[in-house]
C-alpha positions in Angstrom: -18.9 8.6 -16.3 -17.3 6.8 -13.6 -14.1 8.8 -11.8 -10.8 6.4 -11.8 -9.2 5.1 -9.2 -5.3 3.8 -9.1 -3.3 1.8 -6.6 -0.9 -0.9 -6.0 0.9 -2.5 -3.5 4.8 -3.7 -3.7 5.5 -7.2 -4.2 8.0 -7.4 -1.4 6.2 -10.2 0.7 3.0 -11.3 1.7 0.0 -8.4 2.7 -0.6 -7.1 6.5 -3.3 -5.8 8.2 -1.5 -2.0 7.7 -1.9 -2.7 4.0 -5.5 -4.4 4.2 -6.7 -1.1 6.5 -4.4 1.4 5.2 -5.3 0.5 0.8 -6.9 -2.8 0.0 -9.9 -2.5 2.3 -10.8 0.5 0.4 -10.3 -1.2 -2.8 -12.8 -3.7 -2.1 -15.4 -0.7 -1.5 -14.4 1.4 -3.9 -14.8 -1.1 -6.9 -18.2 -1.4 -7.2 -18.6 2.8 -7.4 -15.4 4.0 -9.2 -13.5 2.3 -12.7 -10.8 0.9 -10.8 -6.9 -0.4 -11.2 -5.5 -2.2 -8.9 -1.8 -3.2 -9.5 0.9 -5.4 -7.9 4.0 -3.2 -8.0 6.6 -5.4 -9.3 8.7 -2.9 -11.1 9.0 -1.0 -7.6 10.1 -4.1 -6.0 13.4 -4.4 -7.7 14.6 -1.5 -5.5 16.0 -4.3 -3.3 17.2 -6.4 -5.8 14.5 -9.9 -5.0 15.6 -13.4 -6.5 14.0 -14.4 -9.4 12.6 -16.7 -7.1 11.3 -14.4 -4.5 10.3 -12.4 -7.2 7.9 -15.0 -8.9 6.7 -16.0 -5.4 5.8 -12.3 -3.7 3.9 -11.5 -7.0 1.8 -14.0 -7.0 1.4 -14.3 -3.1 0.0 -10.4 -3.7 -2.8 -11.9 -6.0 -3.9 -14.4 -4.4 -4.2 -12.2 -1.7 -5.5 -9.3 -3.8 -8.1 -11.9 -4.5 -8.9 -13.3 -0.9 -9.3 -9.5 0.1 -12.5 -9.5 -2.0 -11.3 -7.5 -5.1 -13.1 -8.7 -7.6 -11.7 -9.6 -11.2 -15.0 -9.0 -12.8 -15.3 -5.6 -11.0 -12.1 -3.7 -11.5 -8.8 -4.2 -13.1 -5.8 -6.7 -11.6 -2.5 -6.3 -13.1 1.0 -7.0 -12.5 2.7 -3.6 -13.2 5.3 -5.2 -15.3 3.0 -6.6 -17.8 2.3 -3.2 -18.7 5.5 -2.0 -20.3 3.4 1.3 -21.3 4.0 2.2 -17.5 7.9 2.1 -17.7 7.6 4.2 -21.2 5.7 7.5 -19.4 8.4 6.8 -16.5 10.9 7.6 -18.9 9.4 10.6 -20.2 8.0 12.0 -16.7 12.0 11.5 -15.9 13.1 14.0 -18.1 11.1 16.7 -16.2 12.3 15.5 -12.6 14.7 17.4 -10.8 17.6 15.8 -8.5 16.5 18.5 -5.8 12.8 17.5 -5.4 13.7 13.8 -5.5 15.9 14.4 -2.9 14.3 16.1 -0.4 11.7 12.8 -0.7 10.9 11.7 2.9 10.9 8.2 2.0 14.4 8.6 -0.3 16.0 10.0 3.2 15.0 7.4 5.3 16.0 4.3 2.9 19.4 5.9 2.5 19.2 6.1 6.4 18.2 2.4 6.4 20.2 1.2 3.7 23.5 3.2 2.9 25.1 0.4 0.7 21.8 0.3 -1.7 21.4 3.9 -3.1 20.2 3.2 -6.1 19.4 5.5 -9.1 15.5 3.2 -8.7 15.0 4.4 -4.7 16.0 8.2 -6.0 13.1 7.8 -8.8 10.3 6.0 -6.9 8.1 8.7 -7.1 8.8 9.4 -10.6 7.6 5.7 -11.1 4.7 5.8 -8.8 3.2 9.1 -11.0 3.1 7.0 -14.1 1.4 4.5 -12.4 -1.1 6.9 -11.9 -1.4 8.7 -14.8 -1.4 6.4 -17.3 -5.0 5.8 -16.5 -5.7 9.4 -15.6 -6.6 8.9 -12.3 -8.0 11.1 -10.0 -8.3 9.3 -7.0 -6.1 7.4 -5.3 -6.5 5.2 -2.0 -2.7 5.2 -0.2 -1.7 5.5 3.3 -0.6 8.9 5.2 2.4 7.6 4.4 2.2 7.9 0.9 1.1 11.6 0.9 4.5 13.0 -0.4 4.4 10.8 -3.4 1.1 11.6 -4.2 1.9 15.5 -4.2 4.7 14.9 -6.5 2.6 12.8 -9.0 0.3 16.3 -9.0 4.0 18.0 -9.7 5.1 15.8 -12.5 1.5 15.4 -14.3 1.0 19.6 -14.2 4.6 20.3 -15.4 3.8 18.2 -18.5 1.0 19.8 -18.6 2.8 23.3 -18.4 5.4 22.6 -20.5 3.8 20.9 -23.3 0.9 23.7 -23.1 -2.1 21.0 -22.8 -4.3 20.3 -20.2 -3.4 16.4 -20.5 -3.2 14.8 -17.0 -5.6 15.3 -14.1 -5.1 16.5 -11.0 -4.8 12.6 -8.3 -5.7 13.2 -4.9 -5.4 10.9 -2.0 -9.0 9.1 -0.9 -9.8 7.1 1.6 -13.6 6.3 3.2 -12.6 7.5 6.5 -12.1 10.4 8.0 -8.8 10.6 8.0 -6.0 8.6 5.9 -5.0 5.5 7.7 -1.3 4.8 9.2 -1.3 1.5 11.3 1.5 1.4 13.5 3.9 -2.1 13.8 4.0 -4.2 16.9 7.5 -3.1 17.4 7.2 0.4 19.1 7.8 2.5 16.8 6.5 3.7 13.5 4.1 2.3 10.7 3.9 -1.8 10.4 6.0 -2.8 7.5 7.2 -5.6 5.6 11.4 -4.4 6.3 10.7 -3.6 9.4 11.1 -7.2 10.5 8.6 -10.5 10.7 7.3 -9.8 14.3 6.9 -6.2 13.3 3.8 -6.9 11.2 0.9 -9.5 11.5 0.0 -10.9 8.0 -3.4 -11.9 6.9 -1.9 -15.3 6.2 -0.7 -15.4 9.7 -2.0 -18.6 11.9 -4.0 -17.8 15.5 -1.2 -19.4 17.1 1.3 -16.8 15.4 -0.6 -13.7 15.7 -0.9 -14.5 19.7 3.1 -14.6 20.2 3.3 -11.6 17.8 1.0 -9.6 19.8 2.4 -10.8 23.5 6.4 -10.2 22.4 5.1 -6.2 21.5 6.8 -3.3 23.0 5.2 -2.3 26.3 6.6 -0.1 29.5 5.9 -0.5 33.1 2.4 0.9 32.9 1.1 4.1 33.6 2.2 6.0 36.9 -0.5 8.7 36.9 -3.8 8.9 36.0 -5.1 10.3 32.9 -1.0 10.4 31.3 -0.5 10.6 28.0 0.7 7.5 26.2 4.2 6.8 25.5 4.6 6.2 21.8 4.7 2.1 22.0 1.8 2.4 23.9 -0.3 4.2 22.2 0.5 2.5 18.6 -1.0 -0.4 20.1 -3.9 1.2 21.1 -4.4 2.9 17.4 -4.3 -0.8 16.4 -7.2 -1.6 18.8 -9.2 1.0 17.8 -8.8 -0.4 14.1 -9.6 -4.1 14.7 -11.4 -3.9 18.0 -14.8 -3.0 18.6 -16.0 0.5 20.6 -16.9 -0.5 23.9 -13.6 -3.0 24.0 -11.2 0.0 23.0 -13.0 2.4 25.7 -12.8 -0.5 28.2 -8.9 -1.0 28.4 -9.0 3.3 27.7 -10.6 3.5 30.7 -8.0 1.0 32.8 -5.1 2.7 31.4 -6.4 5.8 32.8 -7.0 4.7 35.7 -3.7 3.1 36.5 -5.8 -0.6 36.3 -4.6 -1.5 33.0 -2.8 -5.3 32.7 -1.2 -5.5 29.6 -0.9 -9.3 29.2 -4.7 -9.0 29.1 -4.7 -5.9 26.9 -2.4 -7.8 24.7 -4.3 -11.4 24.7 -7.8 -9.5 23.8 -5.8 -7.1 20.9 -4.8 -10.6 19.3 -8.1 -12.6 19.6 -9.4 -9.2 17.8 -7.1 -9.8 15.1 -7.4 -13.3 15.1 -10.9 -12.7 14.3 -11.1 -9.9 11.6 -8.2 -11.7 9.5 -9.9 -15.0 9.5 -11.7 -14.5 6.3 -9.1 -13.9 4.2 -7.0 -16.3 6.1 -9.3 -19.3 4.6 -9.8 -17.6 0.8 -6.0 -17.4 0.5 -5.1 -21.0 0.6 -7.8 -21.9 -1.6 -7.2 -19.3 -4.1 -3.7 -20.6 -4.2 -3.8 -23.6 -5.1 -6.0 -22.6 -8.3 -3.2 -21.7 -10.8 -5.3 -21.7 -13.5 -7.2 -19.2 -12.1 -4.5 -17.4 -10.8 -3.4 -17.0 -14.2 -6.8 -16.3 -16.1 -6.8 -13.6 -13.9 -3.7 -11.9 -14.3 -3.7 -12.1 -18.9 -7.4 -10.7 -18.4 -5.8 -7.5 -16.3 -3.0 -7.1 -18.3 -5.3 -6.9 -21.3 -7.7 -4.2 -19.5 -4.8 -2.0 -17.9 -2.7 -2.4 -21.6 -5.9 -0.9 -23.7 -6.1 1.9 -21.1 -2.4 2.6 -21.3 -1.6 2.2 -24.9 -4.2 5.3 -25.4 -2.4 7.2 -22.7 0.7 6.9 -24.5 -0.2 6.8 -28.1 -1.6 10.7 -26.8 1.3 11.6 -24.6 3.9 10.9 -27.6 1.6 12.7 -29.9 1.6 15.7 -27.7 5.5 15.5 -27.1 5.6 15.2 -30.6 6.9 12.0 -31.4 5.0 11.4 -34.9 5.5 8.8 -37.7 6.7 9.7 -41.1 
């Protein structure tokens, strides 16, 4: 019997190569050796209060590019997370055994009340709360997320064995993090500093939607210094994200190459910079072309998303027709 395999991405915006190399890549291989769901995190999104509009829009700009990825329908299970209300039902319960303390101390709560002050909402405190019964509603025990997401992914262990605990059955498996390489993946932004995001502004990120012609003055406006001053110096941190993107979209010798330059005090960086966006160029333009084919077919669009909900829903509805069993909700 296959193992199974959760993930989703917010629907905040269109995908960028941090979310393509950091999760969806991974998808793509994973679905043809694991029973996979694959969800577009709508609930989540609400955090930051979205139009209707923008709503409606990001959810389905997720699925088409879901879709342009390679993630295949046939293969695995696509979903919008609200179409599965089972999801916000085990949220509720796994609520009740959450503690104000451990959500917290959540490195991700700190820095969005850092960020954002004015939008403390009761939503950002219970994210991870959320995020576990994403996973364990299908009892999954791999999941493909960034480094980023490690904290989370702990605290879904927390929630799922406490249940476990308290209602004396071994119910929920232990999710662990997964990723094909060696390590988990965290792509840095074009700004300087930290991970590419979709709030950490537009020239932060380069999307797989993005044109040639955009991705070039993305890349040339990144953070750079004055170049090195000694030979063999260690990288300042803007520096060196944008070499950890090279080493993800570029091949070998090219990364060793401008290695080799900054080391030796040679380096240009209008060079380093044009050959780091020509890489990109190139290993987005696949998707590129799917996506504005795939959107235009709204039929399809929507085939897909009822034939998801219907496989995530069947999966789910036995989840929590057991979990109310074993809590000991039972009909008269």
């Amino acid at each position: 019997m296959k193992e199974t395999v959760v993930s989703g991405i917010r629907s905040t915006g269109k995908l960028h190569i941090g979310n393509y190399y950091g999760a969806v890549k991974s998808f793509v291989k994973m679905q043809h050796e694991y029973n996979c769901y694959f969800f577009i995190a709508d609930l989540h999104s609400l955090t930051t209060h979205p139009t209707p509009q923008d709503l409606h829009g990001n959810i389905k700009q997720v699925l088409v590019e879901y879709l342009a990825c390679g993630i295949d329908p046939e293969e695995t299970t696509i979903y919008i997370q609200s179409d599965v209300p089972e999801i916000a039902e085990l949220y509720l319960y796994l609520n009740m055994n959450a503690y104000m303390g451990e959500l917290e101390r959540s490195t991700s709560f700190k820095d969005k009340v850092r960020g954002n002050p004015d939008n403390v909402n009761a939503g950002l405190l219970t994210y991870p709360v959320l995020m576990a019964a994403d996973i364990l509603i299908h009892k999954a025990t791999k999941v493909p997320v960034g480094k980023d997401q490690e904290q989370h992914l702990e605290m879904a262990r927390t929630f799922g064995n406490r249940f476990n605990r308290l209602y004396h059955n071994e119910y929920f498996p232990e999710p662990y993090a997964f990723s094909y390489s060696k390590g988990l993946v965290k792509v840095p932004g074009l700004d300087g500093k930290g991970k590419m995001g979709k709030s950490e502004g537009e020239n932060n990120a380069v999307y797989l939607s993005d044109s040639p012609e955009i991705i070039r003055k993305k890349v040339l406006k990144a953070v750079t210094d004055g170049g090195p001053t000694a030979e063999f110096q260690e990288k300042p941190e803007a520096i060196q994200n944008l070499f950890e993107l090279m080493k993800i979209v570029s091949p070998a010798d090219t990364l060793t190459h401008f290695e080799d330059q900054y080391n030796k005090m040679t380096i240009r960086y209008g060079d380093f910079k044009k050959q780091l966006a020509e890489d990109m160029i190139l290993t987005t333009a696949p998707m590129r072309e799917r996506i504005n084919e795939i959107a235009a077919d709204t039929s399809y669009l929507r085939q897909v998303a009822k034939h998801g909900a219907l496989k995530a829903r069947e999966s789910a509805q036995k989840t929590i027709r057991e979990v109310r069993e074993i809590i000991g909700f039972k009909s008269f």
